[in-house]
N, CA, C and O atoms as a MOPAC input file, in Angstrom:
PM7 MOZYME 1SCF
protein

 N     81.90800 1    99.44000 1   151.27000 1
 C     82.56700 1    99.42100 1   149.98300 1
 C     84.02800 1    99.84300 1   150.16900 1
 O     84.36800 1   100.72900 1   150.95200 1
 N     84.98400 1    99.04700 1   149.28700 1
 C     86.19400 1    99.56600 1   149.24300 1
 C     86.75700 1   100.94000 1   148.98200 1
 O     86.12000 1   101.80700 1   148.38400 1
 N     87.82600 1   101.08400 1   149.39600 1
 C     88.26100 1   102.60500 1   148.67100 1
 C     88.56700 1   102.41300 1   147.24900 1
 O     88.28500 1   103.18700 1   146.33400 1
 N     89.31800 1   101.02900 1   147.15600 1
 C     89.66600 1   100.68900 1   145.76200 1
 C     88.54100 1   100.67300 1   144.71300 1
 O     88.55000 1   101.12500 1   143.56800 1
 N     87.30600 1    99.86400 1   145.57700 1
 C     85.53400 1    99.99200 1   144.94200 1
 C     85.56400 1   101.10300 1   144.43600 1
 O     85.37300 1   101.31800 1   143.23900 1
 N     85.87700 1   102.18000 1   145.52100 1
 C     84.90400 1   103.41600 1   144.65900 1
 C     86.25800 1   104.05000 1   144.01900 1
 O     85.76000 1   104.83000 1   143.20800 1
 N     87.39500 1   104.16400 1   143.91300 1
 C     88.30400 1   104.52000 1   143.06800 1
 C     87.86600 1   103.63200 1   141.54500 1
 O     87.70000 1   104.46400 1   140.65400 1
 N     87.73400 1   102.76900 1   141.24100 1
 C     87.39800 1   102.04000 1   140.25600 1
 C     85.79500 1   102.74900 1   139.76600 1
 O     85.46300 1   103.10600 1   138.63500 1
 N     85.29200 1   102.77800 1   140.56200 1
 C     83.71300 1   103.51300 1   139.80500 1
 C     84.10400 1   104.89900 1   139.91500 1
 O     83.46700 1   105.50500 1   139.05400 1
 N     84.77800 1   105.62100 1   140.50000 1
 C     85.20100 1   106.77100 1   139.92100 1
 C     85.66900 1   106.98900 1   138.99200 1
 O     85.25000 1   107.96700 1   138.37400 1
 N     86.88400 1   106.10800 1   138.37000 1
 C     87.91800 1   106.15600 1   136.85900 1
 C     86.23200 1   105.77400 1   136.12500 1
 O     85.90900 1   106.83400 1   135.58900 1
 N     85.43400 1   105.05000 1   135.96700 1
 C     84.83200 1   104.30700 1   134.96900 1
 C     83.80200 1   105.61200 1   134.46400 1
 O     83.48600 1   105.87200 1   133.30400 1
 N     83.32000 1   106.45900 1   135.92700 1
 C     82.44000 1   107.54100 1   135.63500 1
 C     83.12400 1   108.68600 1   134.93200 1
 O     82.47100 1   109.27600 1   134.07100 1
 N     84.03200 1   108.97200 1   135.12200 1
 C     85.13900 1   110.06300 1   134.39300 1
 C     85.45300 1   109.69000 1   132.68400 1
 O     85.76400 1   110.57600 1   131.88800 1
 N     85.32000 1   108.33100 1   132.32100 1
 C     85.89500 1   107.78200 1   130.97000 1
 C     84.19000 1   107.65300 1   130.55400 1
 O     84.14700 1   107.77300 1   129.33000 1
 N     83.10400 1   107.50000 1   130.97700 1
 C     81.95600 1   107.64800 1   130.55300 1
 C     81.49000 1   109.24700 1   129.87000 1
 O     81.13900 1   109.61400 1   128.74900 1
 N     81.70800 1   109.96500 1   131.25400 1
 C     81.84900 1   111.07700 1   130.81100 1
 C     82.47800 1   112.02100 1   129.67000 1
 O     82.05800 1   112.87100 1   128.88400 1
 N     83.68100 1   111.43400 1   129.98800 1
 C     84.86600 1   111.66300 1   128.27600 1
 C     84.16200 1   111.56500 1   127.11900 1
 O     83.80700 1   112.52800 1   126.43800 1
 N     83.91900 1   110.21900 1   126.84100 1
 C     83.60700 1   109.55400 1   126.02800 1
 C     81.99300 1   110.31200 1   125.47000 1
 O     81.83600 1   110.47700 1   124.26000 1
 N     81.06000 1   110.65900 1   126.29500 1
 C     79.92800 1   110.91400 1   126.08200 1
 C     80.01900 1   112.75100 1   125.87900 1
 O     79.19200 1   113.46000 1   125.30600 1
 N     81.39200 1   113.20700 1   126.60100 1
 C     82.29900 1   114.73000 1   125.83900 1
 C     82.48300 1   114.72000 1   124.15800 1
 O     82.27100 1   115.64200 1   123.37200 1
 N     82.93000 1   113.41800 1   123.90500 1
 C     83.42700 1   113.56300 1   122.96900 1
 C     82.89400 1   113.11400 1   122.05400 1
 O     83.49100 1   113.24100 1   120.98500 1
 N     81.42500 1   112.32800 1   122.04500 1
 C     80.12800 1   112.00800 1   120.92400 1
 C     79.35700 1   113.45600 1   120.65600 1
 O     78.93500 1   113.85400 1   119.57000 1
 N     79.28500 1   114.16100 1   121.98300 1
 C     78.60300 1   115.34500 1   121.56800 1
 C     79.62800 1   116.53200 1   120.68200 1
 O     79.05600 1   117.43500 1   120.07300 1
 N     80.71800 1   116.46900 1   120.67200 1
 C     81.27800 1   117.16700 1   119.55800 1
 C     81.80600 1   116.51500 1   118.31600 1
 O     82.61500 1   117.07500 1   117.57600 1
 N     81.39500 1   115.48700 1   118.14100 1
 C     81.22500 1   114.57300 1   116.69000 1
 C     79.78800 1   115.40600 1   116.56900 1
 O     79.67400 1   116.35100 1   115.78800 1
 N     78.93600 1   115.05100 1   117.24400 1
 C     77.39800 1   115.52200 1   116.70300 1
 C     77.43000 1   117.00100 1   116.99300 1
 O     76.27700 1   117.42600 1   117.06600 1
 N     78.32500 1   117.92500 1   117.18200 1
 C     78.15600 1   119.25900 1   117.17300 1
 C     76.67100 1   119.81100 1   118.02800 1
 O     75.91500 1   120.69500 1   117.62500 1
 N     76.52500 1   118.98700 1   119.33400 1
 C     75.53200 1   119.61300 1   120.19500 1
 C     76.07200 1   119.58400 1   121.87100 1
 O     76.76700 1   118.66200 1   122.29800 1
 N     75.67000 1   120.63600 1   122.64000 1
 C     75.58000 1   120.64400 1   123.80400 1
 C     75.61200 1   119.39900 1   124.35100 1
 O     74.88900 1   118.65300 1   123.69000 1
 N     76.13900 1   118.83300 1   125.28300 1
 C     76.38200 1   117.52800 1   126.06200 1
 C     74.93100 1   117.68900 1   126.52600 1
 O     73.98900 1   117.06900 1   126.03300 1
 N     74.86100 1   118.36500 1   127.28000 1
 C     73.37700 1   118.67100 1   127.94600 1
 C     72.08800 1   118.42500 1   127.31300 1
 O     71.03800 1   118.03100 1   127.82200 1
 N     72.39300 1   118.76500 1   125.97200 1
 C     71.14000 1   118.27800 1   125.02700 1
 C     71.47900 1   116.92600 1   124.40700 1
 O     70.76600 1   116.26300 1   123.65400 1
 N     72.49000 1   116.68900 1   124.78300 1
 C     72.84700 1   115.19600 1   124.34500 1
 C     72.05400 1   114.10300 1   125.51000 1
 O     71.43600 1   113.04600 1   125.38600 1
 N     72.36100 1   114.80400 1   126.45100 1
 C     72.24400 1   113.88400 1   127.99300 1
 C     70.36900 1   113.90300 1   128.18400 1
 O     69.79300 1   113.24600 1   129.05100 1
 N     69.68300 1   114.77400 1   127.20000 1
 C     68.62800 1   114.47400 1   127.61900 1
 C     67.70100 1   113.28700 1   127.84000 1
 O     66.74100 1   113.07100 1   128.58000 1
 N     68.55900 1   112.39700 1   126.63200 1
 C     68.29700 1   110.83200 1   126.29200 1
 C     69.27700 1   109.97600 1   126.89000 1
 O     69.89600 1   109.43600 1   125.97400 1
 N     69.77000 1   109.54300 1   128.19100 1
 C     70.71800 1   108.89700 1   128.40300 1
 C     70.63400 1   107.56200 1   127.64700 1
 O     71.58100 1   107.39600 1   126.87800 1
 N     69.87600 1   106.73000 1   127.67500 1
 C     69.63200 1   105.41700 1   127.31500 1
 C     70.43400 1   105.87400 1   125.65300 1
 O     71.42500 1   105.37200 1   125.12400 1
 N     69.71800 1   106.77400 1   125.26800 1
 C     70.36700 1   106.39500 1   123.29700 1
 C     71.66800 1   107.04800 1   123.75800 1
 O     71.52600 1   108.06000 1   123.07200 1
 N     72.84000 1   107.25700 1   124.39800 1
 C     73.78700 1   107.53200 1   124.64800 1
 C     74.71000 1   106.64200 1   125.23300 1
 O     75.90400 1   106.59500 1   124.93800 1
 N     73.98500 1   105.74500 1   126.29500 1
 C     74.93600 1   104.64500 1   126.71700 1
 C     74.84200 1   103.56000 1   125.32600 1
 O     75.84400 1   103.15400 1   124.73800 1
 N     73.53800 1   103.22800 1   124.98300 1
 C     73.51500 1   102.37700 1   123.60500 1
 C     74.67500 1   102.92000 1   122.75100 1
 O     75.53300 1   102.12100 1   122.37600 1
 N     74.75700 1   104.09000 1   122.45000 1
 C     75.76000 1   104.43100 1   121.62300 1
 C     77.02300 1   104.04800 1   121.68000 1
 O     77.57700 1   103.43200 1   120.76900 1
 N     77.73000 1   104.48500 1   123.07000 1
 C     78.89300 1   104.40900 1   123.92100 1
 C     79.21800 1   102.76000 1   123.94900 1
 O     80.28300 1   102.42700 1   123.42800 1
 N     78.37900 1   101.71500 1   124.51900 1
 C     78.47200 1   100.60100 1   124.16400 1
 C     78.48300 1   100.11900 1   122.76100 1
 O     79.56200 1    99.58600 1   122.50500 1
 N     77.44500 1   100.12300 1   121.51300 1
 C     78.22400 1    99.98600 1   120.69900 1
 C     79.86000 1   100.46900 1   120.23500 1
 O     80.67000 1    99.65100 1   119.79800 1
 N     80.13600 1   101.78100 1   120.39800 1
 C     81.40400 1   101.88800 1   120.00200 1
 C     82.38100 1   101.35600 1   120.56900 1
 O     83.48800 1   101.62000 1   120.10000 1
 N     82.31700 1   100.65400 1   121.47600 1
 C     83.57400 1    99.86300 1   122.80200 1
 C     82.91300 1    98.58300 1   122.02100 1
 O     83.70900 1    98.14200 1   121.19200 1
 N     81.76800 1    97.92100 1   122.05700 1
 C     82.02600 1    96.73500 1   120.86100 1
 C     82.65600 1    96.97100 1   119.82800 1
 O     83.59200 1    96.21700 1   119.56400 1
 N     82.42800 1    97.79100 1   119.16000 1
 C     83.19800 1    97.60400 1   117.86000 1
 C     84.54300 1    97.82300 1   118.08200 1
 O     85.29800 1    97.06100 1   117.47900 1
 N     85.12400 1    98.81000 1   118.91000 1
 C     86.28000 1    98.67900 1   119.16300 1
 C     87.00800 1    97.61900 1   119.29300 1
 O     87.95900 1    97.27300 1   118.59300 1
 N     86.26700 1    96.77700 1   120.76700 1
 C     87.11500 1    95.34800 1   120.93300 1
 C     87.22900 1    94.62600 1   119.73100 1
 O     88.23900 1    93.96500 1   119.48800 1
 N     86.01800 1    94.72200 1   118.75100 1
 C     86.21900 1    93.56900 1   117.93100 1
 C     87.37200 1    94.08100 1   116.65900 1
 O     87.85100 1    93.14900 1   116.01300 1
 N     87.82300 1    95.48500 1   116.28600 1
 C     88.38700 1    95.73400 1   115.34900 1
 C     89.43400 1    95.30100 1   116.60000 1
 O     89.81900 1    94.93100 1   115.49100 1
 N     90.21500 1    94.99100 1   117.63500 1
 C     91.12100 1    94.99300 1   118.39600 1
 C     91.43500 1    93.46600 1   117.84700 1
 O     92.40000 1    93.17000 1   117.14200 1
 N     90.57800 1    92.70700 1   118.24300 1
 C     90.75500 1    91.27300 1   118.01100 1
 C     91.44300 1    90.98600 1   116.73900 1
 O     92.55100 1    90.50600 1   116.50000 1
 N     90.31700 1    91.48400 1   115.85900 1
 C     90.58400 1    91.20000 1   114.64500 1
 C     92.28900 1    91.67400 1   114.22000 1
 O     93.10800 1    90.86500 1   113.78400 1
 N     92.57900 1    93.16600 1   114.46300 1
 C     93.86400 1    93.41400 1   114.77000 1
 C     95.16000 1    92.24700 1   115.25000 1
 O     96.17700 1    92.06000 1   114.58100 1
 N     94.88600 1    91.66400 1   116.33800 1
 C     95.32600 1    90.77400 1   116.87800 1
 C     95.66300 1    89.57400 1   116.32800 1
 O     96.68600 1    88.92300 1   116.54000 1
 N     94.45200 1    89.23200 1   115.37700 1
 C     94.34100 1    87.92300 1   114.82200 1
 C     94.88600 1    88.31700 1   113.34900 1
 O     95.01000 1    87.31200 1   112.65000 1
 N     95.22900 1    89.47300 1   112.72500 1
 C     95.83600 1    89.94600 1   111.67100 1
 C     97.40300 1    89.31600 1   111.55000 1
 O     97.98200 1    88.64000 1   110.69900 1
 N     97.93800 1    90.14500 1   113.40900 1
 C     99.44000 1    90.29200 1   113.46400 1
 C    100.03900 1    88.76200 1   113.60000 1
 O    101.15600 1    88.37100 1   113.26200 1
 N     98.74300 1    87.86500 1   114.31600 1
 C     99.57500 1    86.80000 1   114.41500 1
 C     99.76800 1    85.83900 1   113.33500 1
 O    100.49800 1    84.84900 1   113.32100 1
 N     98.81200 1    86.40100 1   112.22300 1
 C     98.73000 1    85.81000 1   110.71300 1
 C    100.39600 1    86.37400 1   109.72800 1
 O    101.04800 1    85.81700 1   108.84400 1
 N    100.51900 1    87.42400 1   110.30300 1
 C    101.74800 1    87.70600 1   109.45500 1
 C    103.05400 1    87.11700 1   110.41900 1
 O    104.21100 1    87.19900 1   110.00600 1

């Protein structure tokens, strides 16, 4: 594997992590008791990066309307 390989799955594990930092203090619980369920956590994490892209698009397709 590349160095660049694992530099790239390193940034992606660090912004997972963030991200799954920062659902557990929306829900006001321990990460740890968050992490007991990974699956309903990545589901989560993925929906919100869908919806993101798509409010992005839509964004996009706003600016080029005006």
């Amino acid at each position: 594997m590349s160095t660049q390989t694992k530099g790239i799955r390193t940034a992606a594990r660090e912004q997972i992590l963030r991200e799954a930092q920062n659902l557990a203090k929306q829900r006001q619980k321990p990460l740890a008791e968050l992490m007991q369920h990974p699956d309903r956590v990545v589901r989560e994490l993925l929906s919100r990066a869908s919806q993101a892209g798509a409010m992005h698009a839509l964004e996009k397709a706003a600016s080029k309307a005006t």
